[in-house]
N, C-alpha and C positions, 0 to 999 in steps of 0.2 A: 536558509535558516540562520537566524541571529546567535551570538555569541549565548543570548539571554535563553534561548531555543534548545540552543547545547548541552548546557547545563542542566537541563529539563532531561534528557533523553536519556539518563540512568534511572532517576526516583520516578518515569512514565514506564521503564519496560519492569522494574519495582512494583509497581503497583498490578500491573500487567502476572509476574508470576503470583503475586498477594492472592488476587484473585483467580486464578486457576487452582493454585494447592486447598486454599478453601473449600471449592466446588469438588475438590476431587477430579478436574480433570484436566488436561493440556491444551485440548481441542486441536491438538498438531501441529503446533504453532511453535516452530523452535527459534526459543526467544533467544538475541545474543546475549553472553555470555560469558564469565574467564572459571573454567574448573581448575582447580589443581590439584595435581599429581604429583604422587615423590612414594618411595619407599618407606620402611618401618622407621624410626628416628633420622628421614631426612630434613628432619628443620622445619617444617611445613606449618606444626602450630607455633611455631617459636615466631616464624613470619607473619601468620595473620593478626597473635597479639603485639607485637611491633607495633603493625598498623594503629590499631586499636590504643595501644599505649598504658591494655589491663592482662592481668592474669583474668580468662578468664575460659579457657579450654580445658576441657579433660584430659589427664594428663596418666602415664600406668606404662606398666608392658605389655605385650603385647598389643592386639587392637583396640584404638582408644577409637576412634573414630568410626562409628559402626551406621551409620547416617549419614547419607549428604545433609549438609550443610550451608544450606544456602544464608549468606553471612552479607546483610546490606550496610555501609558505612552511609553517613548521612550527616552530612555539615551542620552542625547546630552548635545553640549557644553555649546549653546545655547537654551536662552529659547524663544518659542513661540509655538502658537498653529494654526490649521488648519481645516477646517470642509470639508468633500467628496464630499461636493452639493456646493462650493466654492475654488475648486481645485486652488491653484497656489497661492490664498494669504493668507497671514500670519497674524495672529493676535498676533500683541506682548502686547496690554492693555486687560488684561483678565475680563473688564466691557464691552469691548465689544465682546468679550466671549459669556459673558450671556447675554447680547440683543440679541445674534444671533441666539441663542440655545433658547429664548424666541420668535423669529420673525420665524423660522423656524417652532417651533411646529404648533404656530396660522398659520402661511401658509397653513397647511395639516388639524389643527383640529377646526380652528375657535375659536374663543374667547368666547365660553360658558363652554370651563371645559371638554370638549369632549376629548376622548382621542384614540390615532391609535398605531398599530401596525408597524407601518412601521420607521425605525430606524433611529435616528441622529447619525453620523460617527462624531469622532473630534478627532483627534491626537494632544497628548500634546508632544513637544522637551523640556527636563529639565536634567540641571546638578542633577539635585534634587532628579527623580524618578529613580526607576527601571524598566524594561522591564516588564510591566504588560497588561492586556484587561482586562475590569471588563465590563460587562452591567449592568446599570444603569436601575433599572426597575420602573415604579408609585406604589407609597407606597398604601398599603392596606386600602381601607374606606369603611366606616358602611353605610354611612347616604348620598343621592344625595345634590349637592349644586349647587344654579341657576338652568341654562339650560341642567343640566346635567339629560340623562335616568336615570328613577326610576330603573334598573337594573344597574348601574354602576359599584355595586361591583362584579359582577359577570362577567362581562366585564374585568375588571380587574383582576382578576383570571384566568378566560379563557386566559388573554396574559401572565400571567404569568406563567401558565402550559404551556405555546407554546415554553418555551424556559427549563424550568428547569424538564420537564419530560424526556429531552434528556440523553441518558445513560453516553454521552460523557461529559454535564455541570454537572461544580460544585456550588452549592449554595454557597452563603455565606447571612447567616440568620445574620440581623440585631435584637438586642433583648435590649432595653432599661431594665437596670440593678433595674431602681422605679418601674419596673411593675412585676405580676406574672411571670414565666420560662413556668407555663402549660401551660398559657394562649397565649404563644408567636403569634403572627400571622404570621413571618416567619416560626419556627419550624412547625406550622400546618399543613403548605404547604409542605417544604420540606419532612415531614416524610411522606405526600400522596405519593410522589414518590419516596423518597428514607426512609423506613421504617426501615430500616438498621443502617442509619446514616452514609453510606459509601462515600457518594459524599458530604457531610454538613458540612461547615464550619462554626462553631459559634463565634458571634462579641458582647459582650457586653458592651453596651455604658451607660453613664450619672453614672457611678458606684462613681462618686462624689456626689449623688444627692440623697442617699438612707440613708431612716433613720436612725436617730442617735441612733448606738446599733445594725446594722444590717450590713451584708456585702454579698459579693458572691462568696466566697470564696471555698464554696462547688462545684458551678457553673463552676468556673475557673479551679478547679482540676480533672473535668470530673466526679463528682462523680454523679450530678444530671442528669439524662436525656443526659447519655454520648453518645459521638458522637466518632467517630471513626480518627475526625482528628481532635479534639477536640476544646476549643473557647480558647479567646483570648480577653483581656480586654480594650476599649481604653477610654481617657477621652478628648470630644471633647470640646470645646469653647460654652458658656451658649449665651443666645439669646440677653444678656447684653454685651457680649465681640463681640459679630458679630455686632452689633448697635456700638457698639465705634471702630469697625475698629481694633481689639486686631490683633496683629501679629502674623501669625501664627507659625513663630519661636519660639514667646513667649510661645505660649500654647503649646508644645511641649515641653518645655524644662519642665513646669507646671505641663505637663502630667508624665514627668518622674519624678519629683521630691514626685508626689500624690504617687506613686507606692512603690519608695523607702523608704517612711516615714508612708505609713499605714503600721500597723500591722497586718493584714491579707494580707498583700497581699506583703509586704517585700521580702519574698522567693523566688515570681513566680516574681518580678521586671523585671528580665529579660529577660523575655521570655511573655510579657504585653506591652503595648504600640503602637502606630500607625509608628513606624521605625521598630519595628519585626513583626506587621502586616503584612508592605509591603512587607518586604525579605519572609517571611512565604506563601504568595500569591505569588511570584514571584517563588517560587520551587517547589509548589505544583503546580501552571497549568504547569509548566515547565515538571517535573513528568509525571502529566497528560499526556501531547503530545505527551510523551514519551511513556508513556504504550498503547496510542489507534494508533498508528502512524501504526502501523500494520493493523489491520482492516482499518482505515481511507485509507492507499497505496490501500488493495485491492480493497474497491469499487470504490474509485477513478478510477483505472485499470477497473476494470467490467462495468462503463459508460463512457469511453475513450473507447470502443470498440463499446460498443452500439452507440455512436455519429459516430465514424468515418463508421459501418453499414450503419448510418441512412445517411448520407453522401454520402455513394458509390452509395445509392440508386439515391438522385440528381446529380450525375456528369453528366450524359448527358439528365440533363434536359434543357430546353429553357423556358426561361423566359418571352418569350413573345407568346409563344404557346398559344390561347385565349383557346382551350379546355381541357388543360392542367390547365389555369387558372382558369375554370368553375368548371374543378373537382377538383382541389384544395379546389375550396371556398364550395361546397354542404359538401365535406367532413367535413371542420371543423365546419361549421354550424350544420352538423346532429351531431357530434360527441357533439357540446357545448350541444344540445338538449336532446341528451343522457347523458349525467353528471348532466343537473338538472334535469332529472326526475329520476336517481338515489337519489341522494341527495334529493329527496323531497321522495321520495316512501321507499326507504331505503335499497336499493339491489341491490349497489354498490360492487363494489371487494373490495374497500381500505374502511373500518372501521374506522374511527376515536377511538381515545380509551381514548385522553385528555378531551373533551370537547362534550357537544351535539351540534347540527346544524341543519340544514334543517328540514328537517319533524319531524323529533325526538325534536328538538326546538320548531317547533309547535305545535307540541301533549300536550310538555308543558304547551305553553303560552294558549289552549283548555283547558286543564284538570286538570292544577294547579293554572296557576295565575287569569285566569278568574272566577273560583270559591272564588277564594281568593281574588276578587276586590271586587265578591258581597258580599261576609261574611262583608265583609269591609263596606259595605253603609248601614248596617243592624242598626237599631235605638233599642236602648233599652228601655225593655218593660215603664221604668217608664216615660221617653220621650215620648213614643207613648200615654201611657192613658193621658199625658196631652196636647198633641194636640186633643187626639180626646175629650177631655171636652170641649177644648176650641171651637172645631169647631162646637158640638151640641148647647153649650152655645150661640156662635153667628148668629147660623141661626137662632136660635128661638126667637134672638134679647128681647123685651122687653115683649114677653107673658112666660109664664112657659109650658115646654114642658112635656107632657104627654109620648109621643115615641119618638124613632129614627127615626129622620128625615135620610131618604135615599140619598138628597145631602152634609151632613154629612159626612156619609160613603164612596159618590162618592170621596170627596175634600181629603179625606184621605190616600184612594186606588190611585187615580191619584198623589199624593202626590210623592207616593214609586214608582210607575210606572216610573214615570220620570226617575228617579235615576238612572233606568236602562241604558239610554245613556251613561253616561260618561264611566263605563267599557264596553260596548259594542263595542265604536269607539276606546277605549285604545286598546280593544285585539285587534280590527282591524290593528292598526299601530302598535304595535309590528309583527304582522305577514306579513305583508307587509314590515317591516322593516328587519326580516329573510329572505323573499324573494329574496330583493334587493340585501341584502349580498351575498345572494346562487349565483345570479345572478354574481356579481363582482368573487364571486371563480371561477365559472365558466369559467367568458371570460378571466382569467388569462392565461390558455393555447393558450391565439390568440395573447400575449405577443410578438408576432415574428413580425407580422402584429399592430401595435399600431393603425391604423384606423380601422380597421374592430373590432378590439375589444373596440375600442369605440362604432362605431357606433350599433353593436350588441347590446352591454349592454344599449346605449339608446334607441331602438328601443323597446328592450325587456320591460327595466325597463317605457317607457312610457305605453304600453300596463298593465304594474301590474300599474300604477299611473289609469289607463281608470277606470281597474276591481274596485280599490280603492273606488273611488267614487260612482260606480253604487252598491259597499256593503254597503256602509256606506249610500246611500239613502234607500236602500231595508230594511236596517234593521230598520230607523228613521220611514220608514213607517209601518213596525209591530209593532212599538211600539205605533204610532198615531192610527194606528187600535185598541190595545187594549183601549188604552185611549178613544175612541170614544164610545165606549159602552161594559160596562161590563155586562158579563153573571152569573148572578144570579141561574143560572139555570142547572151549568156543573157541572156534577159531581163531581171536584175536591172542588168544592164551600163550605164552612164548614158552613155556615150561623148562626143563632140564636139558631136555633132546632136543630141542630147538634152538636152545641157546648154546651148545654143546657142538651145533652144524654151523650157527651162524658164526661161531669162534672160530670155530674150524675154517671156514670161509675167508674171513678178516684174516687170516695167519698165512693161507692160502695169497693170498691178495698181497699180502706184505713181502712173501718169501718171491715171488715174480715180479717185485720189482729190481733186480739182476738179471732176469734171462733176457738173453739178445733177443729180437726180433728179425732184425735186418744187420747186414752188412758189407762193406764193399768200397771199388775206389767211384769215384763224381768227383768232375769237372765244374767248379762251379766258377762264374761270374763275378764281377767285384760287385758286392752288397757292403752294406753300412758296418756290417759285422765282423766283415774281412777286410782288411789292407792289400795291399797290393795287385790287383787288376785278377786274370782269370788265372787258376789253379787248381791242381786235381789234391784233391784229399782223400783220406781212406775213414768211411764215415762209419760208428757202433750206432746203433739204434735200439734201446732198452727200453721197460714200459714207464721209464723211472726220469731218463735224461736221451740227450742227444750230445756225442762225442766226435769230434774228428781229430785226425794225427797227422801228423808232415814228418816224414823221417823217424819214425817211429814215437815221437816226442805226443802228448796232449797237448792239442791246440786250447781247445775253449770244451766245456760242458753246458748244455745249457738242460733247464726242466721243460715238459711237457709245456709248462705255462708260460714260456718264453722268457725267463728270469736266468739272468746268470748264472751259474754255480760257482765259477770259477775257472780263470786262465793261465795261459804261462807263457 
């Protein structure tokens, strides 16, 4: 393939995802690609408008980036840009850019911080860029903010694995130069899937920003945590130069001037910076295309043949055959019915290998998070003795109480009982909330038909909304039952006399560990623990330690667990 050929094989696989986000579908086709990854203010938009040479990202706390972002750079004369869900006009003020790429997200995810899978398309025309695709992916967070699921970051993970577990994408790990290297949360991700370091590009940014007396020099030379197509330094514009509007000509000429004038970093000058960045991204996906364009032909071929099959099958079909239409429609029905009772039972052909889901999702949210809500509402002990003072104290009001009053106990017990609700309706809506989803994978394949896979998926997802409510009564009411009257009298009950034996017990157990067991003189062997070859010791044996003596002196103590105690 010619130089002329090369140049082609970005704005060809371009055109390539154009038409699949369109249609709505992939066809399985994992096109190459560079995603980037980096944490919450790792630098990550500050890089792509570099590239670009505009303000023209969303910008806030928290998650600004709630979309992939599939972001195509395209050499032209002129500059302007364009988004797929807004085919034919142009945007030449790049603020309105980013209202749009802000109005597009809230479209699909709502104004609480929610965040979708499903991609914003936007091709930049610039004298300025090089022939590049980067995805733009939502930066990695710890902590829910507002409206956002208490599983957020795991949301975010799961989409992130959806794109960079592909053998054909390259990461490009964003890595703020003031933080740890182990501790990256890009690197994390990437070396889950590529352990190697063979698909990882590394970006360290803010490397103006690190303390005085320190550098990343090590980082930059590949020697730390080497990657195979190693990093690359850049210095982006402080949150002081984005508020004054800094030029981004200026901080570029900045960036080079930081490089050429540190002393650690003078050498690598030229082979550092956000203009070798982009040539550097620009020859590696280039590369890229170039090495999978093989495999990529053949499957391509191998479902070009399946379609045109699937094809010859309808050419003499009639479209208005009603019985024809009747078995069409049972079929994808039974077939939708058969994919989630796969996906919920788990014996399915196709395995997922990125992410859990369905049943596997709810096994989960049963046997990990719901044990982990209660651990969570559990009061500690010295909080608990002093509500229950307070509450013996007040029932007995103004006489001095002799015993335990038993509404007391009741006010105490129903206290904790309560508590049960809240995780009991969470797990509910999480699991209702994996259903829904299963549901939506599901009616993806009626994608052909767009009524019927709506109206499936409502009919369905009403019926999980019915069951919803008649759990979340079912269970309000086991829990009214328990509160209505506790049983004193179940075996599992630990009561006064029970707890009064098992104290007993415990004190019993603590007080025997002093009484001897064994005692006597042995001849023992040199072992690791003794010096001097064989020797008779006179050895205590308690349920506590093990002792021996030489001349009536303590030698060593050891515990049951074979830990030292102490020697002499």
């Amino acid at each position: 393939m010619g130089n002329r050929g090369m140049e082609e094989l970005i704005p060809l696989v371009n055109r390539l995802q154009d038409a699949f986000s369109s249609i709505g579908q992939s066809c399985n086709l994992d096109l190459p690609q560079i995603a980037v990854v980096g944490g919450q203010s790792a630098g990550k938009s500050s890089v792509l408008e570099n590239f670009v040479g505009k303000d023209f990202l969303p910008r806030g706390s928290g998650i600004v980036t709630r979309r992939p972002l599939v972001l195509q750079l395209i050499t032209s004369v002129t500059e302007w840009a364009e988004f797929l869900h807004c085919k034919g006009k142009k945007f030449t003020d790049f603020d309105e850019v980013r209202q749009e790429i802000e109005a597009e997200t809230e479209r699909v995810t709502g104004a609480n911080k929610g965040i979708s899978p499903i991609p914003i398309n936007l091709r930049v025309f610039s004298p300025h860029v090089l022939n590049l695709t980067l995805i733009d992916l939502p930066g990695i967070t710890k902590v829910p903010v507002g409206d956002q699921p208490v599983d957020i970051e795991q949301q975010i993970r799961d989409m992130i694995m959806q794109f960079i577990s592909r053998e054909s994408c390259l990461i490009l790990a964003v890595t703020p130069a003031n933080t740890d290297l182990a501790n990256s949360d890009a690197l994390k991700l990437a070396k889950d899937v590529d352990p190697q370091g063979l698909r990882t590009i590394g970006v360290i940014t803010k490397l103006d920003l690190m303390d005085e007396g320190t550098d990343a020099r090590d980082v930059l030379e590949n020697k730390l945590l080497p990657l195979r197509r190693g990093y690359i330094g850049v210095v982006n514009r402080s949150q002081k130069d984005i508020e004054g509007r800094k030029d981004i000509k200026a901080a570029l000429a900045a960036e080079r001037k930081f490089f050429l004038s540190h002393p650690a970093y003078r050498h690598l000058a030229d082979s550092m910076g956000t203009p070798h960045l982009q040539k550097a991204l620009n020859q590696q996906l280039t590369n890229h295309i170039r090495d999978t364009l093989p495999a990529f032909r053949s499957k391509l071929q191998s479902q070009l043949l399946s379609l045109d099959k699937e094809a010859e099958e309808y050419r003499h079909f009639s479209p208005d055959d009603p019985s024809r239409k009747t078995k069409a429609l049972l079929q994808m029905v039974q077939q939708f019915a058969v994919d989630f009772e796969k996906r919920i039972e788990g014996s399915g052909d196709q395995v997922d290998t990125v992410e859990l889901s369905g049943g596997a999702k709810i096994n989960r949210i049963f046997h990990e998070r719901f044990p982990f809500e209660l651990v969570k509402m559990e009061s500690d002990d010295k909080e608990m003795r002093r509500e229950i003072s307070y509450a013996i104290k007040n029932i007995h009001g103004i006489r001095t109480g002799l015993f335990t009053p038993d509404m007391a106990f009741e006010a105490i017990v129903k206290k904790q009982v309560v508590k049960l609700k809240e995780p009991c309706i969470k797990c509910i809506d999480l699991v209702i909330q994996e259903l829904i989803n299963t549901v939506r994978q599901c009616a993806n394949k009626l994608g052909t038909f767009p009524i019927l896979r709506e109206e499936t998926e409502r009919i369905v997802t009403s019926h999980i909304r019915e069951r919803e409510s008649r759990a979340k009564e079912q269970i309000l009411l086991l829990i009214d039952v328990q509160l209505a009257y506790i049983n004193t009298n179940h075996e599992d009950f630990i009561g006064f006399a029970n707890a009064q034996q098992r104290s007993s017990q415990a004190n019993k157990t603590s007080s025997a560990g002093n009484q001897v067991i064994r005692k006597g003189w042995l001849t023992i062997n040199n072992i690791s623990i003794m010096k001097g070859g064989a020797k008779e010791y006179w050895f205590v044996l308690t349920a506590e330690s093990l002792s021996w003596f030489k001349d009536d002196e303590v030698r060593a103590v050891f515990s049951p667990d074979g830990k030292r105690l102490y020697s002499v």
